[in-house]
N, C-alpha and C positions, 0 to 999 in steps of 0.2 A: 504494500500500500504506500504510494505516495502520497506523502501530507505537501499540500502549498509551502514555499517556502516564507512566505508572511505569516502564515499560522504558526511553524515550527518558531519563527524566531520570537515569537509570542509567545508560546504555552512554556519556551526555556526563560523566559521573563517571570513568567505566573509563577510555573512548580519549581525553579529552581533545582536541586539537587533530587528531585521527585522525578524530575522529565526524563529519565533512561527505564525508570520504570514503567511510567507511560507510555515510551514506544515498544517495548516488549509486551504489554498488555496488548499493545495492538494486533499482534499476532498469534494472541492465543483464541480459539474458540470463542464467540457469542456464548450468551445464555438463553436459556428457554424456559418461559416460565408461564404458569398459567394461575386462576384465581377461584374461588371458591364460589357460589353464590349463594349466602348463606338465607338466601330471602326465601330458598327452596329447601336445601339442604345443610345439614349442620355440618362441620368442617368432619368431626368420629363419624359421621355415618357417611358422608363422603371417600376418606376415604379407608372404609370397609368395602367400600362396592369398586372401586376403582382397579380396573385392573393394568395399570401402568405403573412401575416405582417414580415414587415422587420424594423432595426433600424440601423442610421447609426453610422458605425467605424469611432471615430474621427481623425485619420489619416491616411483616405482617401478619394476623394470625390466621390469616386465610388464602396466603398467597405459597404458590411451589414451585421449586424446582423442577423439570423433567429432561430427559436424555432425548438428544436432537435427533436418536433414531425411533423416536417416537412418532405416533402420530395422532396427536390426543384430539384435532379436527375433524378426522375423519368418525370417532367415535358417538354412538347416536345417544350417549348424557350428553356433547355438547350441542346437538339439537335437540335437546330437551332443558338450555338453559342451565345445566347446573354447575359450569364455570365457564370464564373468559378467558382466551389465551390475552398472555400480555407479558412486555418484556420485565424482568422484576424489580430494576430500578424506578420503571414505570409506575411499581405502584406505590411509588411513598407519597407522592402528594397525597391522593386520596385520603391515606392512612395517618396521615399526620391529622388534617381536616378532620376533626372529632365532629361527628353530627349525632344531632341526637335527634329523638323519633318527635316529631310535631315541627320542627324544622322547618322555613323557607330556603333550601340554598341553588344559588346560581352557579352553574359550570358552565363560563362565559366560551370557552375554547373548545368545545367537547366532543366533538369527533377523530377516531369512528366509535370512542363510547368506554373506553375501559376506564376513566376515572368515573364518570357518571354513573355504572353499574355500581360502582363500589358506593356512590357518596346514597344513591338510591337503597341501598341495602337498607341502610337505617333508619330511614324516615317513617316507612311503615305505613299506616293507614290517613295519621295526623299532621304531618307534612305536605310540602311540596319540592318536587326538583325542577328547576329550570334548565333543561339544557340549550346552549345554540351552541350553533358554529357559522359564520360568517357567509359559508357557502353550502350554497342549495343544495349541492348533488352529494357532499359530504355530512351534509345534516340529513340525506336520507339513510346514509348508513349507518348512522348514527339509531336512526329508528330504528330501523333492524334489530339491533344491539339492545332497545330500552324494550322490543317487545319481546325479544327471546329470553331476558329475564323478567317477565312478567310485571313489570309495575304499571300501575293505574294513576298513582298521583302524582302525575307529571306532563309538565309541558316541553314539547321540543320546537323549537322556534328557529331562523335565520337571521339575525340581524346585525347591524355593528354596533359597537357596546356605546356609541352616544346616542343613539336611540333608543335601547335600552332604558339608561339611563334618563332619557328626554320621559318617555313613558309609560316607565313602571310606577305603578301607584304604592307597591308595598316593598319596603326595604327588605332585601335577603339578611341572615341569622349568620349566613356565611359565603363566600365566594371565592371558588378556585378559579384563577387564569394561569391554566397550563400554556403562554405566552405563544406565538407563533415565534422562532427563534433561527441562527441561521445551523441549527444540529449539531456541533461538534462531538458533541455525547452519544451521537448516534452513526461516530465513522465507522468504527468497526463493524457494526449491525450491518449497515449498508454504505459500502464505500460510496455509490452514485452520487450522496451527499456534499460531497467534496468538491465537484466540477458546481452544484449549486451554492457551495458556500462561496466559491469566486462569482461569481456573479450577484448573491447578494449575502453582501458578507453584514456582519458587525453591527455596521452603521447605522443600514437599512432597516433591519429589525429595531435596534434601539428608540429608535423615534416613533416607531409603532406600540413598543411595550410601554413607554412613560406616558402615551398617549390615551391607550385602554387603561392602567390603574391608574391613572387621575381622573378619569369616569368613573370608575367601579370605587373609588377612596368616596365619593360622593353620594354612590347609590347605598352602600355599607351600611346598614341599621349602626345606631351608637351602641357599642359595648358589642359588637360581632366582629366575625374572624375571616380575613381573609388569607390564601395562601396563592402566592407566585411563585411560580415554576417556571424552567426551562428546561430543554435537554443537550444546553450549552455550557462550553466554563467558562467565555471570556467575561473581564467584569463590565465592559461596556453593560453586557444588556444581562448580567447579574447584579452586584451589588451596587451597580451607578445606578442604576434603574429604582433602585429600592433606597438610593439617597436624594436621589429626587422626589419620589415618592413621599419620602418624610419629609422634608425641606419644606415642600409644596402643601402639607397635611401636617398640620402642626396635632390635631386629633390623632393620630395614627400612631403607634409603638412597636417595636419587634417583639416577639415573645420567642421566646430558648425552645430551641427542635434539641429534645436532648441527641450526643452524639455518640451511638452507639451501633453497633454493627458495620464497622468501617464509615461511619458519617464525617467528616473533617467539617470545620466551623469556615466558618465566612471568611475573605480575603480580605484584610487592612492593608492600607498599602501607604498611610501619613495617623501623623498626632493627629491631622487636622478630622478624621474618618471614625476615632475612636468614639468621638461623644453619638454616635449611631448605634455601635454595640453590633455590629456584622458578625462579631461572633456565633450573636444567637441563631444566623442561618447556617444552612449545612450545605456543603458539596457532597457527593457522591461522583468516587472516580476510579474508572476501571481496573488500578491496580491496587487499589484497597476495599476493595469488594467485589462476590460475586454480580455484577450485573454491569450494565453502560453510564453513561455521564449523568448526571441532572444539580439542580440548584433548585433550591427551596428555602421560602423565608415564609414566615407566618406573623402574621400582623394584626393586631387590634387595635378595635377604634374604642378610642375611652368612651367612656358610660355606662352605665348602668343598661341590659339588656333584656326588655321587657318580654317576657312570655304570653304569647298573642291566644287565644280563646279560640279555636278554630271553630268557623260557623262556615255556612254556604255563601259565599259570596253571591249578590243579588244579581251580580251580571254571570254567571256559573250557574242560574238557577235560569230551568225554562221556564216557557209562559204558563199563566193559568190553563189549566185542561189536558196541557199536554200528554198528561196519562190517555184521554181519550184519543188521543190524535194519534198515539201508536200502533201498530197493526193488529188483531185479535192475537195472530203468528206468534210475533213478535214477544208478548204479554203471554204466549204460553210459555214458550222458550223460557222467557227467565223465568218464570216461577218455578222450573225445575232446577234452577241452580241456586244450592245451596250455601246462598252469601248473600246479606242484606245489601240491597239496591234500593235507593233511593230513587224515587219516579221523576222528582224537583231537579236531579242531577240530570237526566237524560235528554238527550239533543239528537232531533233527527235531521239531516242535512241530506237532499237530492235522494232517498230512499237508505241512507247510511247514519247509522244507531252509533253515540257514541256518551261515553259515561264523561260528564266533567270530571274535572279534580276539585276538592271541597274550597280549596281557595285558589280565586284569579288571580294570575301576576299583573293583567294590566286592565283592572275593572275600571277605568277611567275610561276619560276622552280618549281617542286614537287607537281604541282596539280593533276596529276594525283596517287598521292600514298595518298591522302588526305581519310578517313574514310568519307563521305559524307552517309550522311543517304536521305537526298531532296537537288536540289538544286532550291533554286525558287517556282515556281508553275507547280503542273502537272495535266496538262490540260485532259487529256483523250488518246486512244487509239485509234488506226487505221489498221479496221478490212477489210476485204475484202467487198469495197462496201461501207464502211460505218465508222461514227467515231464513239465513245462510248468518251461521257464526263465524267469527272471524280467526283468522290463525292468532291474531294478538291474544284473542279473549282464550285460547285454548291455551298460551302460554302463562296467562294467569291464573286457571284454576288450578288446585290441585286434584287429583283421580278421586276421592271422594265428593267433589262439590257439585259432580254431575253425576244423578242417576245412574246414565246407559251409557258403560266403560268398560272398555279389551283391553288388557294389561299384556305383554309377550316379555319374555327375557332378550337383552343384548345380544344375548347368544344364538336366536331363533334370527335365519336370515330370513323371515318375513317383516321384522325388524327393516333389514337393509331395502327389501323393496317398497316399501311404503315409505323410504326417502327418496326411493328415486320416482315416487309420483303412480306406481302399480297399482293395481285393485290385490286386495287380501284377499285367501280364502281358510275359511278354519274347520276345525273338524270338529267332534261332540265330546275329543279328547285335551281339547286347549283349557290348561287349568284357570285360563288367563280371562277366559269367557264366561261369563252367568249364566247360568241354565233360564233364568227369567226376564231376558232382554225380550223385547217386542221383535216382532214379527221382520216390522221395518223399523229401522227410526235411524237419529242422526247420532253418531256413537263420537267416545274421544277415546282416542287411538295414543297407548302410553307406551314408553319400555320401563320394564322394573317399576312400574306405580306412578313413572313422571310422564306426564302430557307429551305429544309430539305435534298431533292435530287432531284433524274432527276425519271421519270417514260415513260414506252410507251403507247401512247394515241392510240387507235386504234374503231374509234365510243365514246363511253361511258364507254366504260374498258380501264382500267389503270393498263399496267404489271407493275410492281414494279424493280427500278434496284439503291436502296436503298444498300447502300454498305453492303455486306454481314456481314464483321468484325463487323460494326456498329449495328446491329438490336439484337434489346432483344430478349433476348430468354422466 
């Protein structure tokens, strides 16, 4: 690997007596790491079922290690949502970010989604998570990702964070901006990185990160947390970033990432640097830990940080009647699913059912010019005669919440063809089948007890209605 030779003569600035370590780091193996999703499954019973060796990332209690001849992708728990792959350096923002469950928090950067899984784990029923990412086509992968772990209260939006900022009505509890950066943390992973760090190096980025957290220092509820990340080490657009930050937010303070598991502290570089306390952030660098580059500072805005009373927001609430305006279909369908729905929450848009989330981020003026990619959960469609559940709503239930349920083992390659989009057929010896299912009806199709999709049961055939987008090819 060839590094630039303006970056070499930089990073032998930075690490000093460090930098021969760090190019021999560069030639050793990447890591491979993947995440737990504990919003399904618990980390012990995870992995009891797993059948790949895994070790774990010391900072996190849900994140692993796995061997690069693995292929934990391919395996049908990860289309049933019960982890992320993600590199493991990658996941300390998240992890530092303590959320706790009734939570507003924004992940302003968040595609293709592996912080957002993680900060969504927590919030639970009383929460909300905000995900965007700037661009459309990368905030539908993002989707993907927030419906394959099943969460419901959640918005995923496009926008740029001064508009955000312009018109969100309620301040987030917390805010991650995994920063757009110019990667140096990320050469080893992918060299390609390199020919784009000459092109836009340093600079470029820098005036974009000090630009987004002096929006987001703004939108910040008083007495909440935000965390800035990269997956860079130089201090342009680390610790300069986050001295401007302060400089510019005289509200704003570091708080101590303690430095443990190969963590190193923040880079002082003058007397004049010390009354900021850089220390309190952390690098992470490929030759004092398993994993790639990153930079993380965590920061509080003074105050006192009031705990909000979660109600339905009035613009999150349909109109009067709307229970009548839903399809008969529709109204039977969910009354067989076993989880309280709210009628108040439900929105039907062009013949598409979707469940709000209990609070709006932007109940205000200009919701309607708002870039919204999902708002909430979208339940299914309603066809003539008939509702069509949706693959999102199949990855939020769990195998009890719906009556009329086929469970098969990993191990049964009808398993494999019902991802790649085939009709099932079963026998009267599948343990995995009721002896009391109807005749016809619309079934949800599990491995080992976890949801995959919905299928049409009709006798002992099973059409497939496994979401198209999703099925291997």
């Amino acid at each position: 690997m060839r590094l630039p030779d303006r970056y070499t003569e930089y990073m032998k600035r930075l690490l000093k007596k460090d930098f021969s370590l760090y190019e021999k780091s560069l030639l050793k193996s990447r890591f491979f790491g993947l995440r737990v999703n504990t919003s399904k499954i618990s980390v012990s019973d995870f992995l009891e079922i797993v059948p790949f060796k895994l070790d774990p990332v010391p900072w996190t209690d849900d994140g692993f290690y796995y061997d690069e001849n693995e292929r934990p992708a391919l395996h049908p728990y990860y289309h049933a949502g019960l982890f992320y792959l993600q590199e493991p350096s990658a996941m300390a923002p998240a992890s530092v970010l303590k959320v706790n469950e009734g939570d507003t928090v924004l992940d302003l950067c968040a595609a293709p989604g592996g912080k957002s899984t993680k900060l969504g784990q927590n919030i639970f029923k009383k929460g909300l998570l905000v995900s965007n990412d700037v661009s459309a086509s990368r905030a539908a992968a993002l989707l993907k990702n927030i419906e394959l772990f099943g969460f419901s209260e959640v918005t995923v939006i496009s926008e740029e964070a001064y508009r955000i900022n312009e018109l969100a009505d309620i301040r987030p509890d917390k805010i991650l901006i995994d920063a757009p950066c110019s990667g140096e943390g990320m050469f080893r992973k992918d060299p390609k990185l390199i020919s784009a760090w000459e092109q836009n190096g340093p600079d470029h980025f820098s005036k974009i990160q000090k630009e987004i957290t002096g929006f987001m220092a703004q939108l910040l509820k008083p007495g909440g947390y935000m965390l800035y990340s990269t997956c860079t080490f130089n201090r342009y657009e680390n610790e300069e970033v986050i001295i401007h930050l302060l400089e510019n937010n005289p509200e704003l303070e570091l708080e101590d990432i303690p430095k443990v598991h190969g963590f190193r502290p923040g880079i002082t570089e003058s007397d004049e640097e010390k009354k900021w306390h850089l220390e309190r952030c952390a690098r992470l660098f490929p030759f004092a830990l398993d994993g790639e580059g990153h930079f993380l500072a965590l920061i509080k805005k003074k105050g006192c940080l009031q705990n909000e009373i979660l109600t339905v927001s009035s613009d999150n609430r349909s109109k009067s009647g709307n229970e009548n305006r839903i399809s008969p279909e529709t109204k039977h369908f969910l009354s067989l699913i076993k989880k309280e729905i709210s009628y108040e929450r439900l929105r039907v848009s062009n013949g598409k059912v979707y469940y709000l989330p209990g609070r709006a981020f932007f109940p205000g003026s200009g919701n309607n010019s708002i870039r919204y990619i999902r708002n909430g959960l979208f339940l299914g469609e309603e066809k003539k005669n008939r509702f069509e559940p949706s693959q999102a709503l199949a990855m939020h239930l769990k195998k009890n919440e719906y009556p009329y349920s086929i469970s098969l083992p990993a191990s049964d390659m009808r398993v494999e063809k019902y991802l790649r989009g085939e009709g099932i057929v079963f026998s009267g010896e599948d343990e995995g089948v009721s002896d009391d299912l109807p005749e016809k009806c619309t079934v949800l199709f599990s491995v080992d007890g976890f949801p995959l999709g919905w299928g049409r049961l009709s006798g002992m055939n099973m059409k497939n209605r496994y979401l198209p987008g999703w099925r291997r090819t």
